[in-house]
C-alpha positions, 0 to 999 in steps of 0.5 A: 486519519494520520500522516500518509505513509509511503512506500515504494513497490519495486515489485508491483508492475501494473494495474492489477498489481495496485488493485490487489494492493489496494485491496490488501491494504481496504482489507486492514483498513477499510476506511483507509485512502490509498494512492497507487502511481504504478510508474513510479512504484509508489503507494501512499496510504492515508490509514489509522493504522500504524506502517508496520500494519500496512506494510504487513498487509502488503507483503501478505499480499505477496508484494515488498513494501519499502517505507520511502 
């Protein structure tokens, strides 16, 4: 693993927001440890791979990922 990367989801509104979240980004990265607090729209992936790669599941999965 490497340093956590965050971003800031301004688009992701509740519980079901973070799981389709979190399952994009275990999709990419299985392994991956994601941190998901909806209120403050704030994701927080421990992965071995690179942010572009996170951040590209993310939006795939239909949400705006913002490195914070």
């Amino acid at each position: 693993m490497s340093t956590p990367v965050t971003f800031t989801v301004n688009d992701m509104t509740c519980n079901h927001c973070a799981g389709v979240i979190t399952k994009a980004v275990k999709d990419v990265d299985a392994d991956a440890r994601v941190d998901i607090t909806v209120a403050d729209k704030r994701v927080v992936i421990d992965s071995s791979l690179p942010a572009q790669s996170l951040a590209e599941a993310i939006e795939e999965a239909g949400y705006t990922p913002v490195a914070a």
